[in-house]
N, C-alpha and C positions, 0 to 999 in steps of 0.2 A: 397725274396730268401728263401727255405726252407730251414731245416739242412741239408739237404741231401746234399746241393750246396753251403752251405756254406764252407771259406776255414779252413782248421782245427784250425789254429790258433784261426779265429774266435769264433770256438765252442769252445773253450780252454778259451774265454773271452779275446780275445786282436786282436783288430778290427783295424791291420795296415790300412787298407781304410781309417777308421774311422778320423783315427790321422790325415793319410796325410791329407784328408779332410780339418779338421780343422784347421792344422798348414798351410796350403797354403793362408790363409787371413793374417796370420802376417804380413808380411815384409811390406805391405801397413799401418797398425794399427802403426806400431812402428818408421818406418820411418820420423817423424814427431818430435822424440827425437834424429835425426842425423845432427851433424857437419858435416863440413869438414874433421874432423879427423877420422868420422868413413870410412872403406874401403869395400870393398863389400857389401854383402847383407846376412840377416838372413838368417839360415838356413844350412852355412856352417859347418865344421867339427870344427872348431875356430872362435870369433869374433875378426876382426881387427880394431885396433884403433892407428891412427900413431898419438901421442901427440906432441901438441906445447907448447914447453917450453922455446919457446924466452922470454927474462928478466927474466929469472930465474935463481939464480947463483948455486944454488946445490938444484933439485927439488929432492923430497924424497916421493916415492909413499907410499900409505898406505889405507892395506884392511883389508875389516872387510866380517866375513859370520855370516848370524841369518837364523831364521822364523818366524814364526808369531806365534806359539803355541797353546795353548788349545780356543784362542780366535774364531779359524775357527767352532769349534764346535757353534757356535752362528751364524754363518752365515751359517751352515750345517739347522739349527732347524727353520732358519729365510728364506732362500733361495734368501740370499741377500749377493752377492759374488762382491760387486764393490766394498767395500772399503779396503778388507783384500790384494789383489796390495798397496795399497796406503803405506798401514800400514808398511810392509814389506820392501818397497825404503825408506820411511822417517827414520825408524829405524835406517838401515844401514846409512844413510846419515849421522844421529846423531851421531851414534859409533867414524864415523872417523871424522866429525868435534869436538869432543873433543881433537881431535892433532893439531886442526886449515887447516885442509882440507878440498879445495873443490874436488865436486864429477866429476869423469872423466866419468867413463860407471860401467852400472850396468848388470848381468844375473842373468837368474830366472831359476828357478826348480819346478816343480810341477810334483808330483807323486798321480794316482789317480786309484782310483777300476775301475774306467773306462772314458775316455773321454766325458763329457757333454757338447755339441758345445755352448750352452748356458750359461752354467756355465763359462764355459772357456773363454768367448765372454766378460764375467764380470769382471772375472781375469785379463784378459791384459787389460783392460781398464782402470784400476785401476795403474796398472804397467804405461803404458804410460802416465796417467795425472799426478802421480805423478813424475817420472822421467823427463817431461817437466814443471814439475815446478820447479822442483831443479836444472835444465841445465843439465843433467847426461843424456847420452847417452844408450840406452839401445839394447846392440850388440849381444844378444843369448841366447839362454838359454836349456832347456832340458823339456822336457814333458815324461811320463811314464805312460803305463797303464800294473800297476800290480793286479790281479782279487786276490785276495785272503789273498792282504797284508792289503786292503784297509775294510771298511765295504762298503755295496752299500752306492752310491752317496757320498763318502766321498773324502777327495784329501789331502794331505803338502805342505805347500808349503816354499821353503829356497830361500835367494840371495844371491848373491857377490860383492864387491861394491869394484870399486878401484879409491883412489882419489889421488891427491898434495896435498903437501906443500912446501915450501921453507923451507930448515933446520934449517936456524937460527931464522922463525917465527916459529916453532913447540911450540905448548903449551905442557908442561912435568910436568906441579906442582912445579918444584925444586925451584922455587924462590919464593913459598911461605911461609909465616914466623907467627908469633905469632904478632897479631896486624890488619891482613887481617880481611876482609868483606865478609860472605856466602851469594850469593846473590840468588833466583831461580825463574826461568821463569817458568809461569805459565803450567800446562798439562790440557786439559781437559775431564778428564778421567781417564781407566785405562791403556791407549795406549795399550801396548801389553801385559802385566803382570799381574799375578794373578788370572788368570781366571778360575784354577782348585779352588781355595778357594773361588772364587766367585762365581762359580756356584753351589759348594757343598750347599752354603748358601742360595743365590736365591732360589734356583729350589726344593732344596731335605728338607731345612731345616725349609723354609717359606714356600714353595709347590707354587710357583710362577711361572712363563712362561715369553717368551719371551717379548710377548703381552703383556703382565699387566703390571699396571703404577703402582705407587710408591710414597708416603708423599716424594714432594720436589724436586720431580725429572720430567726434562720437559719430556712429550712423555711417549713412550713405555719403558720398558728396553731395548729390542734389540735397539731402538734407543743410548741412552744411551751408552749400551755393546759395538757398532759397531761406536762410534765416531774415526775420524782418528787419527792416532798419530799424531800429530805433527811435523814436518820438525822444528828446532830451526837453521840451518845452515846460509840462506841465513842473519837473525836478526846477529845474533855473529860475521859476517865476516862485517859487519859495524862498529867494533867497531875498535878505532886505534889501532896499529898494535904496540905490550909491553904490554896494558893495563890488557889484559884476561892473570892471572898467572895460572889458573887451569881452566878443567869444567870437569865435572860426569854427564853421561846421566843415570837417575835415571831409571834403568829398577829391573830387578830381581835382590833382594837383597836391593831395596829401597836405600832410602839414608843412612841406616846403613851400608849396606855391599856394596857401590858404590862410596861414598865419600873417604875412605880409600885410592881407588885404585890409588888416584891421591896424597894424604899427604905425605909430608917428613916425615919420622921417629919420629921425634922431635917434630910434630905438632896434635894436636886436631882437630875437626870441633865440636861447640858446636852449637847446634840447637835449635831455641827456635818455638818450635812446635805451640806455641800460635799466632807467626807474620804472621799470614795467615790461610783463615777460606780453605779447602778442601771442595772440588765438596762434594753433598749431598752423593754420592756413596758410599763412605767410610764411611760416619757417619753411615749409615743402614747396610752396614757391619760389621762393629765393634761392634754396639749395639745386634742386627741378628743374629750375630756370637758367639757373646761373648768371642772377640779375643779379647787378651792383646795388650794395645798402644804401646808397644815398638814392637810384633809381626807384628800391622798393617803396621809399618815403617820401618819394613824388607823384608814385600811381595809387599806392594804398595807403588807405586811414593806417595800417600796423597797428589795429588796435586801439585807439583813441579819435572816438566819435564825435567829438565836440572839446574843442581848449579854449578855456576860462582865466583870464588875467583879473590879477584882482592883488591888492595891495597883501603886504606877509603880516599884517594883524589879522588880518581877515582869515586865515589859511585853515587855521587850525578849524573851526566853527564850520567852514562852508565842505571841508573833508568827510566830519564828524557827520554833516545832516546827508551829504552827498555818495558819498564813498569814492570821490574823484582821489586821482591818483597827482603827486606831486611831481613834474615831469619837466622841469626848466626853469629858466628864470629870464629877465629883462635887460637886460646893458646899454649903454649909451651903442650906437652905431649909425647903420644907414640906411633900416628897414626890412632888412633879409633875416633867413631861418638859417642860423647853423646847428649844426648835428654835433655831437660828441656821444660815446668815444670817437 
């Protein structure tokens, strides 16, 4: 079609064609993350989800919205768009199983300089495999092509996650005390966080590329940069039900400024940085960088993707089923993370 016959909009850079296009293969891609309880079909003005809440005596929903971050820039440089869905559902999953909820249904947002059918074919991909591993239904979302907001080939992407819980299982922190055990499961990587300081350092400060391998580190970096966050929900929801007093999904703000959000007033989290050796990432960061240790464990997880407070009978059992790592402990104080050594 020349310009001449094209329709203006399109000259304007926003190719309705385009979109419907694209968006008319959904509802078969996604369908595949639906209950019973989802209702109609993608695509509507609303996603309907009629919840069953039989045996449940006071269910208490609870939602969380993120994105992914400066992390898509690595899959802009790499042209590898299936794992940043992933990243984005598991996130959220995490946020809200720190209240001890599971996930109900999930929507997606992607805003882009322009529709990539390919790209986009990578994106829900991602969205659906993760969504059908976490059980979370995934009932709508929204797509945008804004020309001028975006750079070429670039896209956002945000979700919304809405889950259960039973109110009187809600984990809140309040019943933890001075005498508790920091436990944390493992991350493998930087899941979604700190990738503006990471690439500042990779790229601009080593002169390094996506491609280039690394002392220590398996593969490529992009391999590396683009590993999935980790889903920690379905592990935490095995454990019995009193045992977990607190968790922090260690994203931005690290375990300094993510641990807090869970301690009572009165309490400490004391961290012994040494109980656990961190993915090679960080160590080439930090040295690369020539970022201070207490900085490192304010922008990165270091390695521990979710911390778990839970009384020292409990330690041994929730180790054995888990393979958390034992990583601090509790003290009377004023609600702050300190570090040792």
């Amino acid at each position: 079609m020349s310009n001449g016959s094209m329709k203006a909009y399109a000259q304007a850079g926003v190719d309705v064609d385009l979109g419907n296009a694209v968006k008319s293969r959904i509802h078969n891609r996604v369908k595949v993350t639906h209950g019973p309880e989802v209702l109609g079909k993608v695509g509507g003005f609303g996603g309907l989800f009629r919840p069953d809440f039989r045996g449940m005596r006071e269910p208490v929903l609870v939602s969380s919205v993120d994105g992914v971050g400066t992390k898509l820039k690595i899959a802009f440089a790499t042209g590898r768009h299936d794992t940043v869905g992933q990243d984005l559902v598991n996130h959220c999953v995490n946020d809200i199983a720190v209240i001890g909820a599971r996930p109900l249904f999930f929507l997606d947002y992607i805003g882009a300089e322009r529709l990539d059918p390919a790209v986009f074919e990578q994106i829900l991909r991602g969205f659906v495999k993760a969504c059908k591993e976490a059980g979370c239904a995934l009932i709508g979302g929204e797509t945008a092509q804004m020309p001028g907001m975006y750079q070429q080939g670039e896209y956002d992407l945000a979700g919304t996650i809405v889950g259960v819980v039973e109110r009187k299982k809600m984990i809140d922190g309040s019943r933890i005390m001075p005498g508790d055990v920091v436990l944390g499961l493992t991350a493998n990587g930087l899941h979604t966080n700190g990738y503006s300081l990471a690439r500042k350092i990779l790229f601009e400060t080593l002169g390094l590329t996506p491609e280039s391998n690394a002392e220590g580190i398996k593969g490529t970096l992009a391999d590396e940069l683009l590993k999935v966050h980790r889903n920690y929900q379905p592990l935490l929801a095995e454990a019995p039900p009193g045992v977990i007093k607190g968790l922090a999904h260690i994203t931005g703000g690290g375990l300094v400024d993510n641990l807090p959000r869970i301690l009572p007033k009165h309490c400490d989290a004391v961290i012994d940085t040494a109980a656990w050796r961190p993915p090679a990432i960080f160590q080439l960061l930090e040295e690369a960088g020539k970022v201070p240790r207490s900085e490192m464990f304010q922008v990165f997880n270091m390695g521990i993707g979710m911390a778990v407070i839970l009384s020292r009978k409990d330690v041994a059992a929730f180790i054995k089923n888990t393979r958390a790592k034992e990583i601090g402990r509790i003290e009377a104080g004023t609600g702050v993370v300190r570090l040792e050594p």
